[in-house]
C-alpha positions in Angstrom: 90.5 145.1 11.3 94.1 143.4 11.3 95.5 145.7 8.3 95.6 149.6 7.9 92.3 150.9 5.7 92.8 152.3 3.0 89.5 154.8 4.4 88.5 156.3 7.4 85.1 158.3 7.3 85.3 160.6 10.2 81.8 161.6 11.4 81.5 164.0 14.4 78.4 164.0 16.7 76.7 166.6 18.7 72.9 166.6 19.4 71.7 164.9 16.1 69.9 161.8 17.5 67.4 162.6 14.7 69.7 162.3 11.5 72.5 160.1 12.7 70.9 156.7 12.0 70.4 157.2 7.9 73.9 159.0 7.8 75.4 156.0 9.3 73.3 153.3 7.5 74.3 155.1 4.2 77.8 154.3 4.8 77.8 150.7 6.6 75.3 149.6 3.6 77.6 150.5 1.0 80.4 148.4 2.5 79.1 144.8 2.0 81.9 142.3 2.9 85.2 145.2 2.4 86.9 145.4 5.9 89.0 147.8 4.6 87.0 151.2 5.6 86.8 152.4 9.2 84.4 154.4 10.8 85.0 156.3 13.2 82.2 158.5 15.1 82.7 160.7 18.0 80.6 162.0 20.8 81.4 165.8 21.4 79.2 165.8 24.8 75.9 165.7 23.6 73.0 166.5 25.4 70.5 164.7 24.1 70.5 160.6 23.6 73.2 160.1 20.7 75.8 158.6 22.8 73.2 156.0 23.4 72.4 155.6 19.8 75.4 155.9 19.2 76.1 152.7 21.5 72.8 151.1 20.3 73.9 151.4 16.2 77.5 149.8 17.0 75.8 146.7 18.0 72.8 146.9 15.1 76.7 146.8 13.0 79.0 144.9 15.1 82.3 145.8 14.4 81.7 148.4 11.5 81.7 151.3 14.1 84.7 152.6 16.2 82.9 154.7 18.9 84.7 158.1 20.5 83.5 160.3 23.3 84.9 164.1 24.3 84.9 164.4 28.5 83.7 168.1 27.4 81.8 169.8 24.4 85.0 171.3 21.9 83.0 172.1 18.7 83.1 171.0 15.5 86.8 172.1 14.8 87.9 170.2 17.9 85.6 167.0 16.8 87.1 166.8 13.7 91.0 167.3 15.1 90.2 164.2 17.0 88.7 161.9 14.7 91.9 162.9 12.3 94.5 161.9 15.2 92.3 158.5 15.3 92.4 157.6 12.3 94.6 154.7 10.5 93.2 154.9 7.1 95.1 155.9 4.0 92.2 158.2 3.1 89.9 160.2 5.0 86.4 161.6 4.7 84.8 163.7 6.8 81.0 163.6 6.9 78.7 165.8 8.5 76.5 163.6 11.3 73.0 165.2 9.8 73.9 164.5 5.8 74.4 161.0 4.1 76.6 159.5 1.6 74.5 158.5 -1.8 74.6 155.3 -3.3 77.5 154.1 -5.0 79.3 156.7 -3.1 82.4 154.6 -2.1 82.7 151.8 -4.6 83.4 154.8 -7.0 86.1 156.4 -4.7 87.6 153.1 -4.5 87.7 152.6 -8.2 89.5 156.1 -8.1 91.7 155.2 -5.5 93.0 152.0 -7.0 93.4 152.9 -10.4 94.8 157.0 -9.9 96.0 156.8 -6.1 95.3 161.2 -5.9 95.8 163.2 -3.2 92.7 164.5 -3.3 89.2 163.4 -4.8 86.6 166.2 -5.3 83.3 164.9 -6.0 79.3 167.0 -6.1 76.6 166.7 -3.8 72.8 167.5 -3.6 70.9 169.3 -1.3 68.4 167.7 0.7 65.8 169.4 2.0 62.7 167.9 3.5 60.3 169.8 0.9 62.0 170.4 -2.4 60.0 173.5 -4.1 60.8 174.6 -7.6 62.6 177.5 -6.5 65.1 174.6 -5.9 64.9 172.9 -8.5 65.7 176.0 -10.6 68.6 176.5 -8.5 69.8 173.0 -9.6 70.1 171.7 -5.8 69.7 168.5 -6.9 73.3 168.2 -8.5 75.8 171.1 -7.2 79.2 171.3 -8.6 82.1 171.5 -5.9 84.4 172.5 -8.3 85.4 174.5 -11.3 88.2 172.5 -13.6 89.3 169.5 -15.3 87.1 166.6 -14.7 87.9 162.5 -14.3 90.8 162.3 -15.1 94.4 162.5 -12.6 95.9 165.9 -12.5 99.2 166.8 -11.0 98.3 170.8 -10.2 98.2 171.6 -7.1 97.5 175.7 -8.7 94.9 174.5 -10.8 93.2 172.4 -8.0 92.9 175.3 -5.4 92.0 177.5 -8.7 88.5 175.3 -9.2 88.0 175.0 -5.2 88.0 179.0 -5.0 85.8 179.6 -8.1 83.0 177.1 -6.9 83.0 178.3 -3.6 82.2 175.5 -2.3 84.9 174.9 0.1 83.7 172.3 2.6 85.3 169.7 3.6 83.2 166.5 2.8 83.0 166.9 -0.7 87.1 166.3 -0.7 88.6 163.1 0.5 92.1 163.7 0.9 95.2 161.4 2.0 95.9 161.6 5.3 99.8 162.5 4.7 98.5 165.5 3.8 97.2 166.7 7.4 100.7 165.3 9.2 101.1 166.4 12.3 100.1 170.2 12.1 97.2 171.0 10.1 94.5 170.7 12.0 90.7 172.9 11.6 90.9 176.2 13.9 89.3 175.4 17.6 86.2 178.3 18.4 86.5 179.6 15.1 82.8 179.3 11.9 84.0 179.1 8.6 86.5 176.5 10.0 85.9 174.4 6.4 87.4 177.3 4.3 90.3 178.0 6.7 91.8 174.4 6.3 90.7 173.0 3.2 92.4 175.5 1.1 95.6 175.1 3.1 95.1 170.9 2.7 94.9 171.4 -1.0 98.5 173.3 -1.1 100.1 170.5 0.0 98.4 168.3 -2.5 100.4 167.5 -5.7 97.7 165.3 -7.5 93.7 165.3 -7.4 90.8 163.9 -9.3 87.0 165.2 -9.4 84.4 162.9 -10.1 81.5 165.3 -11.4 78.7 163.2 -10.1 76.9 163.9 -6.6 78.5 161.5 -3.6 77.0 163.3 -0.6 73.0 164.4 0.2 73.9 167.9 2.4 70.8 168.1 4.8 70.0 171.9 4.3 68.3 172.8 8.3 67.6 175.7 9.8 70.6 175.9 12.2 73.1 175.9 9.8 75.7 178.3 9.8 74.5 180.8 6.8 70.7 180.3 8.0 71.7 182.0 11.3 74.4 184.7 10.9 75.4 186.9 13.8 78.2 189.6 13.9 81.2 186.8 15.5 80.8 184.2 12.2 80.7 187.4 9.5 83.7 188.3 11.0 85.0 184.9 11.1 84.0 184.6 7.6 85.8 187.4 6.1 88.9 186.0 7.8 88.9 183.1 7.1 91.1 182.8 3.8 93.4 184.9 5.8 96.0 181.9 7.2 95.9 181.0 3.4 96.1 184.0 1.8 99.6 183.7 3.8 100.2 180.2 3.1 100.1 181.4 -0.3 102.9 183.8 -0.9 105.8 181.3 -0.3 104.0 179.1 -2.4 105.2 178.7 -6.2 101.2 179.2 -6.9 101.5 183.0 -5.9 102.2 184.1 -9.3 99.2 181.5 -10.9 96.5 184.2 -12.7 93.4 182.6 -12.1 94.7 181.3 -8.5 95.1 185.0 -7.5 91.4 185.8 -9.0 89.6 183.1 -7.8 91.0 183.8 -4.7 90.2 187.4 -5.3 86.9 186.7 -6.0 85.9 184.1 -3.0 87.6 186.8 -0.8 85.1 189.3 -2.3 82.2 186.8 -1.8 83.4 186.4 2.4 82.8 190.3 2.4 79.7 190.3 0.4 78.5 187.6 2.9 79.8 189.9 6.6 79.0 192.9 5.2 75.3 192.3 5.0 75.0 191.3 8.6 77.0 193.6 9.7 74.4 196.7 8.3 71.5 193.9 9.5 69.3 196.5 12.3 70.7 195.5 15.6 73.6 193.7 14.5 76.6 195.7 15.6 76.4 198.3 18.0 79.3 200.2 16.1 78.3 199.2 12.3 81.6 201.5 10.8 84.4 199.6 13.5 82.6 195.8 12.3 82.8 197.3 8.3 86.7 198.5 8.5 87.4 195.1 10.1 85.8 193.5 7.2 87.4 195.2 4.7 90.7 194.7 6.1 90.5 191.0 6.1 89.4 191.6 2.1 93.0 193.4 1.9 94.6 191.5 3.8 93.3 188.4 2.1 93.2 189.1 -2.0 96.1 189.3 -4.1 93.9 192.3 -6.6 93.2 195.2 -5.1 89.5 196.6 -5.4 90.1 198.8 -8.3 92.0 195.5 -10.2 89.1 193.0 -9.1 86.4 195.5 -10.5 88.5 196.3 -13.5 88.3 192.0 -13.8 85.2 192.2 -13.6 84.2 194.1 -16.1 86.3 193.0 -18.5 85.0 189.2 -18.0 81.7 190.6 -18.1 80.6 190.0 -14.2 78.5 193.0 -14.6 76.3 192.0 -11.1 79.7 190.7 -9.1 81.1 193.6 -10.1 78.4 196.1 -8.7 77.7 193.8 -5.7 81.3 193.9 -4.8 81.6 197.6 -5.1 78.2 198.4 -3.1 79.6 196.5 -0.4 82.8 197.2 -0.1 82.1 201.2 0.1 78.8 200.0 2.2 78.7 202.7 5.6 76.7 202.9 8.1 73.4 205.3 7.3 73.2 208.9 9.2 
């Protein structure tokens, strides 16, 4: 590749020799003769065999794949730090080594691109699970919106955009390709930390001064057992009620402080994150001191939304969010039983 790309897809690797030949395939097959994507996917020390598959896939593609390799395991966060430092492209996405990109997926971000040129492009995604029951279907996995807001058209609103991120709540970071100008030098996802997609995405987006969401499903998201949510101990629900906190920060030299459904939307996703901790918190056997994990919680919620509890409820009510409203308060006054 003799010229910058105009996109990198970033797609970090640890122990998923099982997935990582479809999630590859699904973006070399959509490339036909365009040189102008790069793919970059890197090693973070697995243990089982997909640095050899890895190895074994850039030769089934020859030059479509730009291999990496950490010397030691760093985690996601650290994975992802990398691959952005590597990459030349104008754009970036960041895919998730277990999902896929659907059909059509980048021929229609590169329609985007070329006629708009956005910051950011927001676009929906399905959940793919290996047995779909009508439970799902009801829940409409098979098209999830990622965002909440004007639809395909260019906006320059930077307050709107993080506005429609919050209310969806769906703030991770492969539904967004963003420009790469955007990261610079210092924004970079938190080493160690869960919940590291609704740390940094938020904070990308503020620096963002045009986006464009194309309301159609780019991106299967392999729902599995290990994920995140499906396996909650006390360190991630307290990482997830933090987690908006470097944000929440970010935000009050930001000329979007004063934006109304910014500061309830954040409200709101701030009272989802203690929703979330605070039910693993009270699991049995979760905490060994329930009230010190539940104060710590609520603090982050302070800390983190621009309404206090009595002006988020008093929201609530009057927009009619008669079960937020009730779920929020349960929680928030939750304490440990005598």
């Amino acid at each position: 590749m003799t010229r910058a790309p105009w996109l990198s897809v970033l797609v970090p690797v640890y122990n998923v020799q099982a997935y990582l030949p479809e999630c590859l395939a699904s973006v070399v097959e959509q490339l036909g003769d365009d040189d102008g994507v790069q793919i970059l996917v890197l090693d973070d020390c697995s243990t089982d065999d997909s640095w050899a598959l890895m190895q074994a896939l850039a030769q089934r593609w020859p030059g479509r794949l730009r291999l990496l390799r950490h010397e030691r395991n760093g985690g996601l966060s650290a994975a992802r730090n990398t691959l952005i430092d590597a990459a030349r492209g104008e754009y970036l996405w960041l895919l998730d080594s277990d999902d896929k990109l659907l059909p059509g997926a980048i021929e229609g971000l590169h329609a985007i691109v070329r006629t708009y040129a956005p910051d950011v492009v927001l676009c929906d995604f399905t959940v793919w699970r290996e047995r779909l029951r009508l439970k799902h279907r009801l829940r409409r996995e098979q098209h999830r919106r990622s965002f909440r807001g004007p639809a395909q058209r260019l906006v320059h609103d930077n307050c709107t955009l993080l506005a429609g991120m919050l209310f969806a709540g769906e703030l991770h970071a492969w539904s967004k390709i963003s420009r790469r100008k955007l990261w610079g030098t210092d924004l970079r996802f938190p080493p160690g930390r869960h919940f590291e997609d609704m740390t940094t995405m938020p904070l990308m987006a503020l620096r963002a001064e045009s986006f464009y969401y194309e309301p159609r499903p780019w991106v299967a998201y392999r729902q599995r057992g290990g994920s995140i949510l499906a396996s909650m101990t006390l360190p991630k629900a307290l990482d997830q009620s933090a987690a908006l906190l470097p944000f929440a920060r970010a935000l009050k030299a930001s000329s979007c402080n004063t934006h109304a459904d910014l500061r309830l939307a954040l409200a709101h996703q701030a009272a989802r994150s203690l929703v979330g901790a605070m039910r693993c918190v009270y699991q049995p056997g979760m905490a060994q001191a329930p009230s010190k994990a539940a104060e710590t919680v609520r603090r982050n919620f302070l800390d983190t939304s621009p309404l206090t509890p009595p002006e988020l409820a008093r929201t609530y009510l009057l927009r009619g969010w008669w079960l937020r409203r009730r779920r929020f308060l349960h929680w928030f006054d939750a304490r440990p039983a005598p």
